[in-house]
DRENDO-1510 file (C-alpha; in Angstrom, 1 decimal, always signed):
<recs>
REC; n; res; u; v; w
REC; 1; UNK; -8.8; +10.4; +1.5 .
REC; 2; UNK; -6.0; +12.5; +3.4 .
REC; 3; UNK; -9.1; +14.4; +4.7 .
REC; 4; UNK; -10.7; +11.9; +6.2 .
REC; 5; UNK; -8.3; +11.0; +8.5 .
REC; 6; UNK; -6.9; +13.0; +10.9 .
REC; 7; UNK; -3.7; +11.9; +12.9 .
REC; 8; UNK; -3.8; +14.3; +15.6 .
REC; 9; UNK; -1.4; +12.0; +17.8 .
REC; 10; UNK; +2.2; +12.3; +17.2 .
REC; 11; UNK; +3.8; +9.2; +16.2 .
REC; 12; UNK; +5.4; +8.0; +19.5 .
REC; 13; UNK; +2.5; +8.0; +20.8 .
REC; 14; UNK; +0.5; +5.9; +17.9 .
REC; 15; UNK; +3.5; +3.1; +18.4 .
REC; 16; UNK; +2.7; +3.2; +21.9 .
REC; 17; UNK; -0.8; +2.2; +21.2 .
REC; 18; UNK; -2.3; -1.4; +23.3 .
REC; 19; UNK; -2.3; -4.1; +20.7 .
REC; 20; UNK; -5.4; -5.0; +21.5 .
REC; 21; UNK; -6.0; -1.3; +19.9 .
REC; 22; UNK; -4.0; -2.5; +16.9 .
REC; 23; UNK; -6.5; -5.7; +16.8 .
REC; 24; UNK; -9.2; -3.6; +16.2 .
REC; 25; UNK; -7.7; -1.6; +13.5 .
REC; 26; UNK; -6.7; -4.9; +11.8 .
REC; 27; UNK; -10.0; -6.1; +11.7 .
REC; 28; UNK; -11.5; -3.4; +10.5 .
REC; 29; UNK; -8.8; -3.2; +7.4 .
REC; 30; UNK; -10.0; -7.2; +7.4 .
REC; 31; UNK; -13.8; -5.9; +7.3 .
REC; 32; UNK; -13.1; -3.7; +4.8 .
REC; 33; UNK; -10.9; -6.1; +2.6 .
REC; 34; UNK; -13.5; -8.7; +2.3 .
REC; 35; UNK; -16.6; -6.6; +1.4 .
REC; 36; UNK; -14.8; -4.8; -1.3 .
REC; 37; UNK; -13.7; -8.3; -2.9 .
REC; 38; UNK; -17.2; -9.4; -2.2 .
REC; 39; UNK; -18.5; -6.3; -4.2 .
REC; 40; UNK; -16.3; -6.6; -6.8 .
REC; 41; UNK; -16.4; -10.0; -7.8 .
REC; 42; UNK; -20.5; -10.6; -7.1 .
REC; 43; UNK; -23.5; -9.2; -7.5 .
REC; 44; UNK; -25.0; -10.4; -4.0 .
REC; 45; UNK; -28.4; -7.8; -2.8 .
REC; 46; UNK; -26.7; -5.9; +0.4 .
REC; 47; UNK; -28.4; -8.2; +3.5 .
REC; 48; UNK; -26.8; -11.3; +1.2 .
REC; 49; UNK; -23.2; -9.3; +1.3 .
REC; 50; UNK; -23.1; -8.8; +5.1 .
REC; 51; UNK; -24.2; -12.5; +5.6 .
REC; 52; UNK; -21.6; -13.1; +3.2 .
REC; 53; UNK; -19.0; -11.2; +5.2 .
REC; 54; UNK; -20.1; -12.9; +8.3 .
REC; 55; UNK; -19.4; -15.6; +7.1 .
REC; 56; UNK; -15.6; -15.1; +5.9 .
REC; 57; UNK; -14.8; -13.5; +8.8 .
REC; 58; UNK; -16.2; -16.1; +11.3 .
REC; 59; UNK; -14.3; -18.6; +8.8 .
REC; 60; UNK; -10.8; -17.0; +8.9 .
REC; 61; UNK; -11.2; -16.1; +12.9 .
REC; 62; UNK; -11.6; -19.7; +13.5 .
REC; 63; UNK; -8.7; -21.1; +11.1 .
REC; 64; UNK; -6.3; -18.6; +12.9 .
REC; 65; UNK; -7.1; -20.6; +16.1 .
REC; 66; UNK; -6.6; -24.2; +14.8 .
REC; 67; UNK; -2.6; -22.6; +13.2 .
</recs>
């Protein structure tokens, strides 16, 4: 996996990073969270596990916005 990702920036400069950058890296982690659950604990047909993911997401954005 070390492979994969490259961190060509030196650390300073990755804290300096916008949070709205950060944002995006959290959702993704997010993304990435939910359809590994979902694939591991169903056995949902691949248009069924991106509705499904839709779904969650859309869900948990909108909680976070009635905290």
């Amino acid at each position: 996996m070390e492979k994969w990702i490259n961190l060509s920036r030196p650390e300073e400069e990755i804290n300096l990073l916008s949070p709205l950058t950060w944002a995006y890296i959290g959702d993704c982690v997010y993304d990435l969270y939910i359809r590994t659950n979902l694939v591991n604990n169903t056995n949902l047909k691949p248009h069924k596990l991106h509705m499904e993911t839709i779904k969650i997401q859309a869900a948990g954005y909108a909680s976070e916005g009635f905290s």
